[in-house]
C-alpha positions in Angstrom: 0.0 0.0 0.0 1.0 3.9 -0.4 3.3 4.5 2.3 2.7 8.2 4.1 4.6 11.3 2.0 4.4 9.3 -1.4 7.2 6.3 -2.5 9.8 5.4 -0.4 13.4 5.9 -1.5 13.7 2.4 -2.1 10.8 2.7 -4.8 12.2 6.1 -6.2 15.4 4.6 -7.1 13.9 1.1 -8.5 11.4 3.2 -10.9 14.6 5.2 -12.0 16.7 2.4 -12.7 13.7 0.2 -14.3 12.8 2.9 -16.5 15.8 4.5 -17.4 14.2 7.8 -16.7 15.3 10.0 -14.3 13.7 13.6 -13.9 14.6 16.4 -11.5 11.1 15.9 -9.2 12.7 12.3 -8.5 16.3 13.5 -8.1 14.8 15.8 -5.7 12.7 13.7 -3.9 15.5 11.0 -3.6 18.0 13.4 -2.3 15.5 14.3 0.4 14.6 10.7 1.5 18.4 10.5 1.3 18.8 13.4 4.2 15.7 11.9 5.9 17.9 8.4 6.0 21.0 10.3 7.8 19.1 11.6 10.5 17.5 8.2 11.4 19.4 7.1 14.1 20.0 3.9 15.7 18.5 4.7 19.7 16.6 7.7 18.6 12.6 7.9 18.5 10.9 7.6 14.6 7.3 8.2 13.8 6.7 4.7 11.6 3.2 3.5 10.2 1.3 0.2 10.4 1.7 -2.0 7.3 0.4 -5.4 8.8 -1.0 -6.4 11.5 -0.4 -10.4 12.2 -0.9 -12.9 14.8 1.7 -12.0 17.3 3.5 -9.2 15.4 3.3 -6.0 13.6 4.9 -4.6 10.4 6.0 -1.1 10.6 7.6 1.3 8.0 9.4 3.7 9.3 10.8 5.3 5.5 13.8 3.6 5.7 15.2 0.9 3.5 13.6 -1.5 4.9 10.1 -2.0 7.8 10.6 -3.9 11.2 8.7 -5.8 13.4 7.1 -5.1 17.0 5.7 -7.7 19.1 1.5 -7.2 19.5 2.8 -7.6 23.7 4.1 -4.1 23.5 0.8 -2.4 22.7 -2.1 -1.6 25.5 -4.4 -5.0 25.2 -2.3 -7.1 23.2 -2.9 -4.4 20.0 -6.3 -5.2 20.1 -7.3 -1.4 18.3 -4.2 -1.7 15.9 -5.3 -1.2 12.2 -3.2 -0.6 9.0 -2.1 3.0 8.5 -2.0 4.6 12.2 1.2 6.3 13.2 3.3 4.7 16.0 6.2 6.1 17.5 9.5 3.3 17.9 12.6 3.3 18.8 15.2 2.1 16.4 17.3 -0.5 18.2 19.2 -1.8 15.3 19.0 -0.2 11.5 19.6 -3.9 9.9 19.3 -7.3 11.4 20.9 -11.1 10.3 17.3 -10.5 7.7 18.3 -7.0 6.5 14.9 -5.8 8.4 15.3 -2.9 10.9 14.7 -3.6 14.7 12.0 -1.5 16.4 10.5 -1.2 20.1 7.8 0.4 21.4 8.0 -0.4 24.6 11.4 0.7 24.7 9.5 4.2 23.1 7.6 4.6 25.6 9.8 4.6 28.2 12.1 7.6 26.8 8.8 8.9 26.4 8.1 8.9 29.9 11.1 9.6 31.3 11.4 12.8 29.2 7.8 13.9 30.1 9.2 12.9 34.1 12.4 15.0 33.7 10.6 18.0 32.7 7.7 17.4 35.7 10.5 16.7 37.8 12.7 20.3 37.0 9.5 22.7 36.9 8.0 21.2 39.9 4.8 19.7 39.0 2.5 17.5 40.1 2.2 13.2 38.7 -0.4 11.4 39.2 0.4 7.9 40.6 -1.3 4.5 41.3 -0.1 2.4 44.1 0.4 -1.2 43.1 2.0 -2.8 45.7 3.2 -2.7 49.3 7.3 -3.2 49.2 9.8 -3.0 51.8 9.9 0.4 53.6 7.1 2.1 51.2 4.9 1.4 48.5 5.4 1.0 44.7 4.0 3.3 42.1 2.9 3.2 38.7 3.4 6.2 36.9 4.4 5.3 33.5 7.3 3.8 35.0 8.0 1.5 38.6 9.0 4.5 41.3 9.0 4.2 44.7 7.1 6.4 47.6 8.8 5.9 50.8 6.4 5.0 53.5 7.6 8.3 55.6 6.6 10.2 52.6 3.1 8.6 52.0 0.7 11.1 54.9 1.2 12.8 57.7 0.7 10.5 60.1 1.9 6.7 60.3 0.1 4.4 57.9 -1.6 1.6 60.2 -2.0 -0.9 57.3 -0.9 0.4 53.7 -2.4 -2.8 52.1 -5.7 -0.7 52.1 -3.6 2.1 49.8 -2.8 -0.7 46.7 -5.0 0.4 43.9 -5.6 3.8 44.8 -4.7 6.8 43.0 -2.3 9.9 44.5 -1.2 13.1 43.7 2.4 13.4 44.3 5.9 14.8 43.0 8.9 13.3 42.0 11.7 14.1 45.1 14.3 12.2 43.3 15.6 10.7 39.7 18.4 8.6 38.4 18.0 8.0 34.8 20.8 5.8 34.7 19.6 3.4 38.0 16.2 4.1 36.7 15.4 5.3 40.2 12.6 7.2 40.7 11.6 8.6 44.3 7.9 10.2 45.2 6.4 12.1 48.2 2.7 12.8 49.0 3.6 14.1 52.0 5.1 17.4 50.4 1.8 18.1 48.9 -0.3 17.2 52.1 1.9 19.7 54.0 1.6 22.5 51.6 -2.4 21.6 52.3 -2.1 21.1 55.9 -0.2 24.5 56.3 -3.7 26.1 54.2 -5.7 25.0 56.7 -3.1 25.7 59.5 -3.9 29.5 58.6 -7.3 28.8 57.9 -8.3 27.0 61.2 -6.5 29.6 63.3 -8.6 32.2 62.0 -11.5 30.7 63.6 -11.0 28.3 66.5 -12.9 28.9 69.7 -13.2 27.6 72.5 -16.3 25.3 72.6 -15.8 23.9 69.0 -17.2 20.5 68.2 -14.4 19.3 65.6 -12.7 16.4 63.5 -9.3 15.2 63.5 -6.7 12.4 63.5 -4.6 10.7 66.2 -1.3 11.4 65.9 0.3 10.5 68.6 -0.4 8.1 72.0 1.4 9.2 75.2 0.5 7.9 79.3 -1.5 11.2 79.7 -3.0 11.9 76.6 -3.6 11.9 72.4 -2.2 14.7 70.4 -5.3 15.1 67.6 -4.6 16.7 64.7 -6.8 19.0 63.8 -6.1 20.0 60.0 -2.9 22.6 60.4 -2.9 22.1 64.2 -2.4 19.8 66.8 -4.6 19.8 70.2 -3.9 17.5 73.3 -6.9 15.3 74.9 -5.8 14.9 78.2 -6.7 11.5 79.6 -8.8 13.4 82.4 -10.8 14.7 79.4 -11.8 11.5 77.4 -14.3 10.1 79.4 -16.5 10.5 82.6 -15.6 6.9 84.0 -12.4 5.4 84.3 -9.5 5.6 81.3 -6.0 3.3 82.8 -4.5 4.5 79.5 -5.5 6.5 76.5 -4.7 3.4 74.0 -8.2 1.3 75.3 -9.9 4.4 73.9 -7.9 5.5 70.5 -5.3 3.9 68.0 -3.1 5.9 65.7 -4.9 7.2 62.4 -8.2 7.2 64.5 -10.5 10.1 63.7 -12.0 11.7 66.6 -14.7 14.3 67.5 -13.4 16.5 70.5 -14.7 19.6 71.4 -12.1 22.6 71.5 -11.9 23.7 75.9 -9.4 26.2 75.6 -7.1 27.9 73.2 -4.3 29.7 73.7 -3.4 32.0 70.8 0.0 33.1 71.9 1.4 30.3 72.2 -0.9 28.2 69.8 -1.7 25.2 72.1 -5.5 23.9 72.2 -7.1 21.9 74.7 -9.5 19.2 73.6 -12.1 17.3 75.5 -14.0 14.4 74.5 -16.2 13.7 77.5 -17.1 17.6 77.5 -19.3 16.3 74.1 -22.2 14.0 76.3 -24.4 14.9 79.6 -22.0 14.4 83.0 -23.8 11.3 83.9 -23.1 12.8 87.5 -25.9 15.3 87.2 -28.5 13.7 87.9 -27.1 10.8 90.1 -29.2 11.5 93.0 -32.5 10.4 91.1 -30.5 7.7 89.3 -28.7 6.4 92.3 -30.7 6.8 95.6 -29.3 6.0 99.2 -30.5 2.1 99.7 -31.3 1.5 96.2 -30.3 -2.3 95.1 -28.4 -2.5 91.8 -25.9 -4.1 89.7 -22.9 -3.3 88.7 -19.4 -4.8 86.8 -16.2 -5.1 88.9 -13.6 -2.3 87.1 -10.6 -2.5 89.7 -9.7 -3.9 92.9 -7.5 -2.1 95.4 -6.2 -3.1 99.3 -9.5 -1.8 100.6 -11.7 -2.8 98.0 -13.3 -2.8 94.6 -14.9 -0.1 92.2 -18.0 -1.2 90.8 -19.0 0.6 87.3 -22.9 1.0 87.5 -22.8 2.6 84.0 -20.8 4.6 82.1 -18.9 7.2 83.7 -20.3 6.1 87.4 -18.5 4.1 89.3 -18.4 3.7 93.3 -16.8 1.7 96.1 -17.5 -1.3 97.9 -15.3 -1.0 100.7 -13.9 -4.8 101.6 -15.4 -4.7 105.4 -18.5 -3.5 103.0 -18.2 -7.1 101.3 -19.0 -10.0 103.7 -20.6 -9.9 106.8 -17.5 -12.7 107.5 -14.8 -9.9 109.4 -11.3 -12.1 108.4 -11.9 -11.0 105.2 -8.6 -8.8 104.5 -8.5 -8.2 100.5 -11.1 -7.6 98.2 -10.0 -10.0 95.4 -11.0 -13.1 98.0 -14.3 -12.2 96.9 -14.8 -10.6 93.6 -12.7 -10.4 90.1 -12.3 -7.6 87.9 -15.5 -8.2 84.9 -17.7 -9.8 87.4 -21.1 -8.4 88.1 -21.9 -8.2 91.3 -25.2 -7.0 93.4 -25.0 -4.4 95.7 -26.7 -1.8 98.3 -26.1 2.3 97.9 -24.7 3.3 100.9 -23.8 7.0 100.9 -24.0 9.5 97.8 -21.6 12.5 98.1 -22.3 14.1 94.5 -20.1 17.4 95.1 -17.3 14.6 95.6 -18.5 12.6 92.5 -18.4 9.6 95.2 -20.5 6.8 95.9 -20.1 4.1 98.7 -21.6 0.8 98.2 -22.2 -2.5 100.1 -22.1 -5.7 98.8 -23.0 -8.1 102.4 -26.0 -5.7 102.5 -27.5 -7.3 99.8 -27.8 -10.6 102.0 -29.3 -10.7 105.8 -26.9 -10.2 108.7 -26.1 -13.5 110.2 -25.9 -11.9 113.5 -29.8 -11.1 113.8 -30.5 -14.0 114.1 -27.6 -15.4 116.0 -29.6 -16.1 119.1 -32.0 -18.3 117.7 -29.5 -20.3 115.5 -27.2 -20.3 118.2 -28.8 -20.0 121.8 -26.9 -20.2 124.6 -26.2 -23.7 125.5 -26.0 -25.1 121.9 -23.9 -27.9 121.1 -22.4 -27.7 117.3 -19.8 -28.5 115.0 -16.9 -25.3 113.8 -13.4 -25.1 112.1 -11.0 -23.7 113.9 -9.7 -20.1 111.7 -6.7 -19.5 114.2 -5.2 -20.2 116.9 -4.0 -17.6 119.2 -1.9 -17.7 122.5 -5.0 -16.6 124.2 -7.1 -18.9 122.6 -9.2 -20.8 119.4 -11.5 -19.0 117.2 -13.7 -21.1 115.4 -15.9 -20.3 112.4 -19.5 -21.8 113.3 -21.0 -20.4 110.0 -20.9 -17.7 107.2 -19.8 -14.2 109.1 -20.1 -16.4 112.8 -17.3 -16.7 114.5 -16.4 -17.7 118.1 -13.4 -17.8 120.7 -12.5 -20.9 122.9 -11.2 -18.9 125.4 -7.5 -20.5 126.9 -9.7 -21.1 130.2 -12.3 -23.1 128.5 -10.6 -25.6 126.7 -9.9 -28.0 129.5 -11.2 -28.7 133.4 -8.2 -30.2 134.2 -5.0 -29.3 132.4 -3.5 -25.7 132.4 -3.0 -24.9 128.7 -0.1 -22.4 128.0 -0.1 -23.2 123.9 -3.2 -24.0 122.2 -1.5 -24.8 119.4 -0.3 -27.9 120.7 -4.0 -29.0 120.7 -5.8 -27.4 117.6 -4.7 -26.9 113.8 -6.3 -24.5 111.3 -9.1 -26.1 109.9 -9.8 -28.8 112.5 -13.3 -29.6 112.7 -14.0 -29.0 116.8 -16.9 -29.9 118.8 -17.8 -26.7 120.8 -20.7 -25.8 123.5 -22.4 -21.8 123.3 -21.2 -20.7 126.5 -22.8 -16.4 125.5 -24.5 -14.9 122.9 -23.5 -10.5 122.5 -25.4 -9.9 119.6 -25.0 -6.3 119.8 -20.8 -6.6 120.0 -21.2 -9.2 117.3 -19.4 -11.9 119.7 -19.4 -15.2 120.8 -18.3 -17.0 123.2 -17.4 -21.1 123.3 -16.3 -23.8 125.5 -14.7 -27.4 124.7 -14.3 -28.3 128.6 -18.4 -27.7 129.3 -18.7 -31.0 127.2 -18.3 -32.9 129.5 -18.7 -32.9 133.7 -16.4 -31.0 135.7 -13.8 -33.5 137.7 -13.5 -31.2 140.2 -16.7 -31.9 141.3 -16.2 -35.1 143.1 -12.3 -34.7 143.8 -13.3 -34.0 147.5 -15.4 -37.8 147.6 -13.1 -39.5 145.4 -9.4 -38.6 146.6 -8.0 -38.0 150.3 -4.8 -36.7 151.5 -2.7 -39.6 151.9 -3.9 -41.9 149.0 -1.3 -43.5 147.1 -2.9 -43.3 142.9 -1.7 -43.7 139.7 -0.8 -41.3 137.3 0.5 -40.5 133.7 3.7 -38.2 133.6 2.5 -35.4 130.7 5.0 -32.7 131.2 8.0 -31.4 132.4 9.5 -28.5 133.9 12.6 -27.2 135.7 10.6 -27.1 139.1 8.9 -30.6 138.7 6.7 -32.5 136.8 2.7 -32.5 135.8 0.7 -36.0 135.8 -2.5 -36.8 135.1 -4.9 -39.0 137.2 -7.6 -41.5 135.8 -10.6 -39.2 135.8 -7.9 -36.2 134.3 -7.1 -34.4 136.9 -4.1 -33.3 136.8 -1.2 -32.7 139.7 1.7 -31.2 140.5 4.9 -33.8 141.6 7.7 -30.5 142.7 11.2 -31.3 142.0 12.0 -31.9 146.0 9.1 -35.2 146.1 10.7 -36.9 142.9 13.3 -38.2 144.9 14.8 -38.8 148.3 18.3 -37.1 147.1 18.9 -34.1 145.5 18.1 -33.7 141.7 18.7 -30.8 139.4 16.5 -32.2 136.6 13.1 -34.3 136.6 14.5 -35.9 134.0 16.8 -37.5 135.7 13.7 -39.4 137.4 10.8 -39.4 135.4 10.3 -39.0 131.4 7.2 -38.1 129.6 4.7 -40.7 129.1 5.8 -42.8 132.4 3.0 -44.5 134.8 3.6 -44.0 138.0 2.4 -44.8 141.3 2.0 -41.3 143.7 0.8 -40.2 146.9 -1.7 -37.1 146.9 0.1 -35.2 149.4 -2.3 -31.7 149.6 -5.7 -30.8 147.9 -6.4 -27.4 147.4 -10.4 -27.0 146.0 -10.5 -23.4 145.4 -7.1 -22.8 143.4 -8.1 -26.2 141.6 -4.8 -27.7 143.1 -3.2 -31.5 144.0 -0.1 -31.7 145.0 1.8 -35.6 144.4 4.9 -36.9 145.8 6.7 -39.9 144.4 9.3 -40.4 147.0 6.4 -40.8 149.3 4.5 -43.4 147.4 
């Protein structure tokens, strides 16, 4: 087919030589084919036009000697629009290959293309447009004709929580950096989005106020606060500030890159620093806690923190009060509020006291049950033979837990009729189960008192019928000490042998005479009824 401009040279010269004709038009027009042949260059750009189109290929003639060959892969969908006659523009690789055709690239084309078009954005400063395509290490990589790169310091203003979500979307940017010959290119967004944010800097000065319901980003997390950027400037929400209940730390409310509504408390001008609230948005849920919240309501509530004294129940958002731990069980060993409760329980409980000036509210859990001690009396009259476990043991004595929040001492004196008890704990263990007799009932001092001796009949009783001074009985040795030695008679009474009536001569030791655990054969040598006295002697037996 005609080629564009007329013949080629090629065809010029074979009609001249076929013909033997040769006029001045076609010595013209062959010497400026010729000219046009010396300033195609191999690696230069040539506007060519579309002979053929084949299967996987395209014929090109660019007016030289001979046409080339591009590959359909180099065109925008495989060449599917390509018809015979439209102009591309190539590069010329190669002016003659091993088949004497000239090799051509469009691809190749293009890029120059690009990169000169990217060379002049890049020297008067304008603005590409850019479509992220994938997420690479330490940025993000951007189609823009050709593969550049857009750090991720330089993609916002703020950190980028996941720049997956970015791949696909379309930026304005400019070109920060270029190597031609690494065929490194560098972009930043960020220099745009300060040039905006320094727009609206000046903009948003103009206007902020105290009392200013606005937008922004979180920028930055700290112990005792956010810094929210508001478009041009940054405010701090103090943790006091985000919410009417209780905040530990501001990241269980915000993560970076959040947007937040906060209303603007104070700004100061001068110095350009702006106080944000967010809490300062909704009603103080303290307002009308009196109504809400009356003094003996019943409620529920969710365990928020436990401290040494006790726990704070939230009752809803932004109310919280205190059940103090002697506030928790009517049971008084209880030391330490996690014994009962666990932070994100729910828990029932009594209001005791409302101080709304002081934003404080006391609250009783044990309230919400009946105090074990009104009805002590009935459950545990005076007299009443039952079953405890012994909580501790004291020098003074055993207290043993009868039931929940009832509690009783064995006094030291009530333990035994007989035996003179100096260590209890020689007889009891924590958490032994213990027979016990009511011995008194002070339900207004909350106390109880218990017996383990009143079980069973006083010995003393008949020690005037059943022993007499003189009488030679047998005893159980069951202690000793550096002034004698203590045994115990059938019925458990118990005696005093002194050092001087273990022997006829002098000791220094009882054990040199006796040992715990010995029977022995004594002589009652004294009674005395009212100190609860015997005396023994061995020597005299």
């Amino acid at each position: 087919m005609p080629k564009k401009g007329g013949n080629s040279a090629k065809e010029i010269k074979r009609i001249g030589v076929g013909t033997g004709e040769s006029t001045p038009e076609m010595n013209e027009m062959y010497e400026m084919y010729q000219k046009s042949f010396e300033r195609i260059k191999e690696g230069g750009i040539v506007t060519g036009i579309i002979v053929r189109v084949e299967e996987e290929r395209v014929l090109i003639d660019i007016g030289y000697k001979s046409e080339g060959f591009v590959n359909l892969y180099q065109f925008p969908d495989y060449g599917a629009n390509l018809k015979v006659g439209d102009e591309i523009e190539v590069l010329l690789e190669n002016t003659e290959d091993a088949d004497g055709q000239v090799v051509l690239s469009k691809e190749k084309a293009d890029k120059i293309k690009v990169w000169d078009r990217l060379m002049k954005t890049y020297e008067n400063d304008e603005i590409i447009e850019g479509q992220v395509t994938a997420r690479i290490k330490g940025g993000l990589s951007v189609d823009i004709g050709l593969r550049a790169f857009l750090p991720g310091s330089q993609i916002d203003l703020h950190p980028i929580r996941d720049m997956d979500e970015l791949i696909g979307k379309k930026f304005d940017m400019k070109v920060i950096k270029l190597d031609k010959a690494r065929g490194s290119i560098v972009l930043s967004r960020r220099i745009l989005l300060e040039k905006e944010r320094e727009k609206a800097r000046e903009k948003i000065l103009k206007t902020l106020d105290a009392g200013q319901i606005l937008e922004g980003i979180v920028k930055n997390i700290t112990e005792y606060g956010v810094f929210i950027d508001l478009g041009g400037i940054d405010g701090l929400l103090h943790i006091t500030d985000m919410s009417w209940g209780r905040v530990s730390h501001p990241s269980e409310l915000f993560v970076l890159g959040d947007k937040a509504k906060v209303m603007v408390l104070k700004f100061d001008k001068e110095k350009q620093q702006v106080s944000l609230g967010l809490k300062q948005i909704t009603p103080d849920p303290w307002s009308d806690i009196d109504t809400k919240y009356p003094v003996g309501e019943k409620l529920k509530g969710k365990v928020v923190s436990i401290t040494d004294y006790g726990a704070f129940i939230e009752l809803e958002k932004g109310i919280e009060g205190l059940v103090h731990v002697s506030e928790m069980s009517w049971d008084k060993r209880l030391r330490h509020a996690s014994k009962i409760v666990a932070i994100g329980d729910t828990v029932e409980a009594v209001v005791l006291s409302l101080k709304k000036e002081e934003r404080k509210i006391s609250l009783g859990m044990k309230q919400t049950e009946p105090n074990p001690w009104t009805v002590v009396e009935d459950k545990y009259p005076q007299g009443t033979v039952t079953y405890g476990k012994v909580r501790n043991v004291t020098d003074f004595g055993i207290f043993v837990n009868l039931d929940e929040g009832i509690e009783g001492l064995i006094h030291i004196s009530d333990i035994s009729w007989s035996q003179k008890i100096k260590n209890p704990a020689q007889m009891y263990k924590k958490g032994q189960r213990v027979k016990v007799m009511v011995l008194n009932v002070d339900k207004d001092n909350e106390r109880l008192s218990l017996g383990t001796k009143q079980l069973t009949e006083d010995p003393w009783k008949t020690v005037e019928e059943k022993y007499k001074m003189g009488d030679e009985v047998k005893a159980k040795i069951v202690k000793l000490t550096n002034f004698g030695a203590f045994a115990v008679l059938d019925d458990g009474i118990e005696g005093l042998i002194h050092i001087t009536e273990l022997s006829e001569g002098k000791i220094n030791d009882a054990k040199d005479v006796v040992d715990i655990g010995d029977e022995v054969a004594v002589r009652i040598i004294k009674i005395d009824m009212e100190a609860r006295k015997i005396a023994l002697s061995l020597k005299q037996s």
